[in-house]
Residue, then its C-alpha position, 0 to 999 in steps of 0.5 A: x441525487x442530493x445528500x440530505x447532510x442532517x439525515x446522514x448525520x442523523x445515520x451516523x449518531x444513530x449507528x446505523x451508518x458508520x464512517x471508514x476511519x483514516x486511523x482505523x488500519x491494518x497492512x498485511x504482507x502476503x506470500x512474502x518471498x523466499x529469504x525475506x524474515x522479520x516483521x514483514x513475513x509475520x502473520x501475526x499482525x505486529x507490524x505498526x504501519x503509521x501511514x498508507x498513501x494510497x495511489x491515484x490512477x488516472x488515463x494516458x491519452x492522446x490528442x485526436x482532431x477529426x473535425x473542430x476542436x482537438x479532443x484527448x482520447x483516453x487509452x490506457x489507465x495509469x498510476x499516480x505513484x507508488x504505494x507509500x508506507x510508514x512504519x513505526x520501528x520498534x525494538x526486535x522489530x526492524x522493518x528496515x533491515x526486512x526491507x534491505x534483505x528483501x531488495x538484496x536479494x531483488x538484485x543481488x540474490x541471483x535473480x538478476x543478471x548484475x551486467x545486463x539487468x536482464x530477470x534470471x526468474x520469474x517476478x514471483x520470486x521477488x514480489x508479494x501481494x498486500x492487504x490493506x484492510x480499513x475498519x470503521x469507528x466501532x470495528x475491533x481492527x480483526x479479520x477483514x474491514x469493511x473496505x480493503x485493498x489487494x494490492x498485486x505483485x508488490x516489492x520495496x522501490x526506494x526506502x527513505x532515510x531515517x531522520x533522527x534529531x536530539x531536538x526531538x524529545x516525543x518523537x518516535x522513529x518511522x521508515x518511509x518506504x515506496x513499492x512498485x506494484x503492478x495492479x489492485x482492486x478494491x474490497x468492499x464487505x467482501x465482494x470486489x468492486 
């Protein structure tokens, strides 16, 4: 089926179709485990994420020949990545030390055996869940946009350093930071799809 291009922007002049904005955003932590306090475990939402990277997904696949051609084989779904998040630091606010906390006590909080790496208790008591919710244009940014993404069983993977120049007079400072997670699934005005 074609898109009609001048109609849709006939749509969206008129209001009655309104395009997710890549600056409209809200990054909520869930469930935050236990001992992990600042901005993160807020539920305020006074955390200023700048950037989200969502991951892709993709198959692993096999080759398979029964006859003529080889031909790859779908079998399992896989991620391209980690869920990559930018905040903005702000004075009182400090993310990164949420963040080291958080991955202290991941391998140094009893959680882990440090001589064998071996779990001493269960993925619960170090991961949280996240919320993404993306509003539209006319959204005021409260309760759930119009699309989100649960994202499952997160926890910090590597925090990027922090780069600080006397070059930069307008800039701000941003930590960069990569969760592992293990499943998500997508919100689309409250049903998942």
């Amino acid at each position: 089926m074609a898109i009609n291009v001048g109609r849709l922007a006939t749509d969206i002049n008129s209001g009655s179709v309104d395009i997710l904005r890549t600056n409209k955003f809200r990054v909520d932590f869930i469930n935050m485990p236990a001992g992990v306090g600042g901005p993160l475990s807020s539920q305020d939402g006074f955390l200023f994420a700048e950037e989200v990277a969502f991951p892709g997904r993709s198959f692993s696949t096999v080759e398979r020949r029964t006859h003529g051609p080889v031909m790859e084989v779908p079998y399992e779904r896989t991620f391209s990545g980690d869920l990559e998040i930018t905040f903005k630091l702000l004075q009182g606010n400090n993310v990164r030390a949420s963040l080291e906390v958080w991955m202290d006590l991941i391998i140094g909080g009893g959680l882990r055996d440090t001589s064998t790496g071996t779990l001493l208790r269960s993925r619960d008591d170090y991961t949280c869940d996240v919320l993404i919710d993306v509003y539209n244009g006319s959204d005021n940014m409260m309760g759930t946009g119009p699309m989100a993404m649960n994202v499952f069983e997160v926890y910090p993977k590597r925090i990027d350093p922090i780069q600080l120049s006397d070059r930069s007079d307008n800039e701000y400072v941003s930590q960069r930071v990569a969760f592992s997670f293990r499943d998500y699934e997508f919100v689309n005005d409250g049903n998942v799809v």
